[in-house]
C-alpha positions as CSV (number, residue, x, y, z in Angstrom):
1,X,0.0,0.0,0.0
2,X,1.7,3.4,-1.3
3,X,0.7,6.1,0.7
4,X,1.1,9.8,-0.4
5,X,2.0,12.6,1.5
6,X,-0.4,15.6,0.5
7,X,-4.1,14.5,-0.1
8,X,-5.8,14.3,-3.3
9,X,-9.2,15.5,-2.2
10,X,-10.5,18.9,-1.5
11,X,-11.4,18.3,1.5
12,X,-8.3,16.3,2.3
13,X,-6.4,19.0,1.8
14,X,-8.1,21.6,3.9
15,X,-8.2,19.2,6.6
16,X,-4.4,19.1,6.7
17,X,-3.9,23.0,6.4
18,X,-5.8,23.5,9.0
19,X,-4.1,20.9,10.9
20,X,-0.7,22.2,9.8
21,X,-2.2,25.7,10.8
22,X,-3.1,24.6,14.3
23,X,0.5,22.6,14.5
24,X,2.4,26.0,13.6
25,X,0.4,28.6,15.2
26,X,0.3,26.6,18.5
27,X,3.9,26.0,18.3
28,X,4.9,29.7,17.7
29,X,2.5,30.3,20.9
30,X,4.6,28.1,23.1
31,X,8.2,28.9,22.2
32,X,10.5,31.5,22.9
33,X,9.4,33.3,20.2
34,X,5.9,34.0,22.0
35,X,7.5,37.1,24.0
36,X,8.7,39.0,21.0
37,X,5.5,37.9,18.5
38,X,2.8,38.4,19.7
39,X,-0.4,36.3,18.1
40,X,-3.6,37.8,17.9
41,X,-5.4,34.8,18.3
42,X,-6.3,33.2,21.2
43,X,-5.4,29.4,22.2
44,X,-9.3,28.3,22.1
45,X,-9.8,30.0,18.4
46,X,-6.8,28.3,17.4
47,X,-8.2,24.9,19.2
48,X,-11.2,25.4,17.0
49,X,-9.3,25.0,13.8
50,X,-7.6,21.8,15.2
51,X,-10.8,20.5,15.8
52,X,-12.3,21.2,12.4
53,X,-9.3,19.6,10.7
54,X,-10.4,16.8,12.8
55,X,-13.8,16.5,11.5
56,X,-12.6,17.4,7.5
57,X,-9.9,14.5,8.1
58,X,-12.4,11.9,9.3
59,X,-15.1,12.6,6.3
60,X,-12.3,12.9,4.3
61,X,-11.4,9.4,5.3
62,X,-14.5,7.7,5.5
63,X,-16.4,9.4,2.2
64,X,-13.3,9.8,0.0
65,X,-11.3,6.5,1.4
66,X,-8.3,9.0,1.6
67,X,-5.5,7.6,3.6
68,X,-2.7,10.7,3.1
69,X,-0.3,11.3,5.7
70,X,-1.2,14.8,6.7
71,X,-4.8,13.7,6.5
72,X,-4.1,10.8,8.8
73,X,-2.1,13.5,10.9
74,X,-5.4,15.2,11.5
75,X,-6.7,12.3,13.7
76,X,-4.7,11.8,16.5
77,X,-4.4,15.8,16.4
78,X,-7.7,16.3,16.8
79,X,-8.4,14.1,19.6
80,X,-5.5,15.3,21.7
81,X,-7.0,18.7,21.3
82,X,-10.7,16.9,22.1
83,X,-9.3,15.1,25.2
84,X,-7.4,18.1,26.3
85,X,-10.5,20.3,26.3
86,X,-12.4,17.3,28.1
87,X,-9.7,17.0,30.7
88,X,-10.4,21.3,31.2
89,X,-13.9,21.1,31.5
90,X,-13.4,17.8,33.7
91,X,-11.0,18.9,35.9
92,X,-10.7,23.0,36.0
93,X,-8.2,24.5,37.9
């Protein structure tokens, strides 16, 4: 089974921009560079795209039988970001 890196499918390929998008923008967030640049966007906004990545990846899987690597990124992705915001709710502090 060959599987290719960058999706074939529209939606494929929106599900792993905006997973590659949540990825980056989280990781610029939490490095060093987070006291010189400062992001606009809040961590919960840029949860959201996470989370819709997730949901593009998992039609994009079931209806289009894509199995890309970036789209196959967007799973375990998404639910970290779903557990993590289930573990907040569950156990505030």
């Amino acid at each position: 089974m060959k599987i290719q890196i960058w999706s074939k499918t529209k939606i494929g390929k929106w599900a792993s921009i905006l997973t590659l998008l949540f990825i980056v923008l989280m990781a610029l967030k939490l490095s060093a560079l987070a006291i010189t640049i400062r992001l606009p966007f809040p961590s919960p906004f840029i949860a959201v795209l996470g989370v819709i990545g997730f949901v593009l990846g998992l039609i994009s899987i079931f209806k289009s039988k894509d199995r890309s690597l970036f789209v196959l990124l967007s799973i375990p992705v998404g639910l970290l970001i779903i557990f993590w915001v289930a573990a907040e709710i569950a156990f505030p502090h």
